[in-house]
C-alpha positions, 0 to 999 in steps of 0.5 A: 129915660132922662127926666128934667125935673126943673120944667113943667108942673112940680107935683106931676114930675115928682108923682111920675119920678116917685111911682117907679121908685115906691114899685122898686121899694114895695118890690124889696119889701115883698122880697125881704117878706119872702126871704124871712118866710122861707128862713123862718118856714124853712130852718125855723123861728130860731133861725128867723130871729138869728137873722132878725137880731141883725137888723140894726147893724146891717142898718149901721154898716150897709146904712153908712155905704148906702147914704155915701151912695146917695150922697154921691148922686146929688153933685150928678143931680145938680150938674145935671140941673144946670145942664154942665153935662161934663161936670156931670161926668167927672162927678160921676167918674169920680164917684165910681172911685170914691165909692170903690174905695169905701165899699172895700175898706167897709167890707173888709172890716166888718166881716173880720170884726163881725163876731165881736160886734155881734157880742158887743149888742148883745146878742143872744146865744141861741141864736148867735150862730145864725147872726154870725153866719148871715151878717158876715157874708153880707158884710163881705158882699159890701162892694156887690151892694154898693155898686148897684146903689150907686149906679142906680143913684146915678140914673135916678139923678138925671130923672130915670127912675124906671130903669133901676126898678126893672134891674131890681125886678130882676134881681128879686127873682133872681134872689127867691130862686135863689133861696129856694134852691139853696136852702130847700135843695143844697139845704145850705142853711143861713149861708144860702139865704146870704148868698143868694142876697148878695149874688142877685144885687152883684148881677144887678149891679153889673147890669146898670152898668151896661145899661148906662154903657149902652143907653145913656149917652149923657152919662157914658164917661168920655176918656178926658173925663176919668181923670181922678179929680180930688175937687171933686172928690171934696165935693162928692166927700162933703156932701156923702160922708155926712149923708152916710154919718147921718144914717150911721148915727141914725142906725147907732140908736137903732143898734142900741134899741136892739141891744135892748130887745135883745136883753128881753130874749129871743122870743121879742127879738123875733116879734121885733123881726116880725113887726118890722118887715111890715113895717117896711112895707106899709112905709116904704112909699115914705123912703121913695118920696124921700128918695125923690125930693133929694133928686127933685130938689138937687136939679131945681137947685142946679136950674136955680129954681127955688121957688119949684122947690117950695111947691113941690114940697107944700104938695107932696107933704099933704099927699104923703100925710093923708098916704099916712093916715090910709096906710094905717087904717089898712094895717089894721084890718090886715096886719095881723094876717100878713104877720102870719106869713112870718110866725106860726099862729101857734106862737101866740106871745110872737104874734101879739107882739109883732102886731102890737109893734106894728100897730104903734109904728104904722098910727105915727108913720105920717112923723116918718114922712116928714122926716124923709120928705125934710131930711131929703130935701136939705140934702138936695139942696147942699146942706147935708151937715144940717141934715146930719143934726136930725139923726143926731136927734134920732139918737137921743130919742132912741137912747131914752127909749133904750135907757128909760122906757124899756128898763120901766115897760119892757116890750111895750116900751120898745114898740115906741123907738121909732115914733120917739126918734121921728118926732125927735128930729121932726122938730129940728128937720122942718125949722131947719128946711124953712130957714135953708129955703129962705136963705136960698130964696134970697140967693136965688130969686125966682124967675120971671 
């Protein structure tokens, strides 16, 4: 189950790491596609948009939680390069107590402050309800979420990325029974739907950590090796906190792009939604490679390998380009039907918009893999205060789009958030790469 990415041929090791990973996002994806569609089929379109219009702040809460999560696992995926298997441990160990402790603090918080965060975007009346009651069980479910994040950044750190993909199989069949049964059989409503989410990822959760218990003896934490160890926890802390700022400031210009759908009303709100969950389905290989070249890189660091670095990024970057470009002539000979799942064909402004959206975002999703590919890369490898600077670029790009394009184009305006953002900091990401690899080239020579 462990991988050693730091041997053998670069793009083979990335593809064979990368393909259990894209599975479990595809996996998340389809669930999320059938949990809208029971919400929107099941308690109707209102409902379905109430849950929509919390997009961007469960991306601004869960996004800080989830990036201090992957932050954690990098000094794992670095020890682990260098064969410092203790080291390894003790970051691991403290990672669990730095993680606990976040993942309570935020839960708390956010689910007393909910409403008033709820009002602070904008959200519309008629569907604030259903906002308030779905986005404060998520919040309070925090610490179920974090832990099989973290657990499962683990396991990816040390080249297993097959075991977690099994745990969110699970968990996925888990949650759709879940949802059937809570809202077509108890008929909880909204609350069901939250619940049933927030249930699945406790069992997996738990489930990574007996399997980490049972079979990976390279990660089973010696009793030495507990000990709270506050260099480490500086080390964990300077690479994660800005991991998880940078997607807190990214999901802060996202929040603001819903502040602004949401003053065009709920009917955009629910063609955002709509849009959006195909959205995810057609980039989510992009976040997988991203996920993979932070892994990727942080060993080769580890084993002093920068020259492993450069080619695997060069290969992946053209593979993931020409993924971009077949994606997008997919999407356009079927969005339209697999928007349908989400919104009645009678709904025809919904519809269109909900393509229309789809359509913008998918022709420039190659910028998107640049970004995670860059983005991921300069975090493996220890710079993640440069790559902070990328979601502050973000925030510009979405904050015009905010301010400027939808005050003057409305909908149409809103379609181009996302393609605006990535450009924004694809033009500081890619420069920033070239200059942390040269600087570590220099450090590091290649071997012979």
């Amino acid at each position: 189950m462990v991988m050693d990415m730091t041997t053998g041929s670069p793009i083979r090791r990335i593809l064979r790491f990368f393909i259990p990973v894209m599975l479990g996002n595809l996996l998340q994806q389809f669930y999320s596609m059938a949990d809208s569609a029971i919400v929107s089929r099941t308690l109707g379109i209102q409902a379905f948009a109430g849950v929509s219009a919390t997009g961007a702040l469960n991306f601004l809460i869960l996004g800080f939680a989830l990036g201090v999560c992957s932050g954690f696992s990098i000094p794992v995926a670095q020890e682990f390069g260098a064969g410092r298997y203790d080291g390894m441990r003790r970051c691991f160990a403290n990672g669990l107590y730095a993680a606990g402790l976040i993942a309570l603090t935020i839960g708390a918080a956010t689910a007393i402050l909910s409403p008033s965060i709820l009002r602070l975007v904008g959200t519309p009346e008629d569907i604030f309800p259903y906002s308030l009651t779905y986005i404060r069980i998520i919040f309070a479910g925090i610490p179920a979420t974090m832990l099989y994040n973290f657990l499962s950044g683990v396991m990816r750190a040390v080249g297993d990325g097959r075991t977690p993909l099994y745990m969110l199989i699970l968990s996925t069949i888990l949650n759709i029974v879940l949802d059937l049964l809570f809202l077509v059989v108890f008929h909880m409503g909204i609350a069901g739907a939250a619940v049933a989410t927030v249930f699945s990822q406790l069992v997996s959760g738990l489930l990574c950590a007996l399997v980490i218990y049972r079979r990976f003896d390279v990660l089973r934490i010696r009793p030495g090796e507990w000990k709270r160890d506050f260099a480490v926890w500086r080390r964990l802390l300077g690479i994660g906190l800005p991991m998880g700022l940078q997607f807190s400031i990214t999901a802060i210009g996202s929040t603001i792009i819903q502040s602004a759908v949401n003053s065009l009303g709920s009917q955009a709100v629910a063609a955002v939604g709509a849009g959006s969950k195909m959205q995810f389905v057609f980039t989510c290989p992009l976040e997988a490679v991203g996920v993979t070249m932070a892994t990727y890189c942080g060993q080769n660091l580890g084993a002093r390998r920068i020259d492993r670095v450069r080619s695997g990024m060069r290969q992946i970057t053209l593979i993931m380009t020409i993924y971009s470009f077949a994606a997008f002539l997919l999407q356009m000979l079927l969005g339209r039907y697999i928007v349908l799942l989400f919104v009645d064909k009678s709904q025809t402004w919904v519809l269109d918009g909900a393509v229309h959206y789809l359509n913008v975002v998918v022709a420039t999703s190659f910028m998107l893999a640049y970004v995670l590919i860059f983005r991921n890369a300069i975090q493996g490898l220890g710079y993640s205060r440069v790559a902070m600077i990328a979601g502050l670029m973000e925030l510009i790009g979405r904050a015009f789009v905010a301010f400027v394009l939808v005050r003057l184009f409305g909908f149409d305006g809103a379609c181009f958030s996302n393609p605006t953002a990535w450009l924004c900091a694809d033009l500081f990401l890619i420069p920033a790469y070239l200059v942390v690899v040269r600087r570590l080239s220099v450090k590091y020579p290649a071997q012979e």
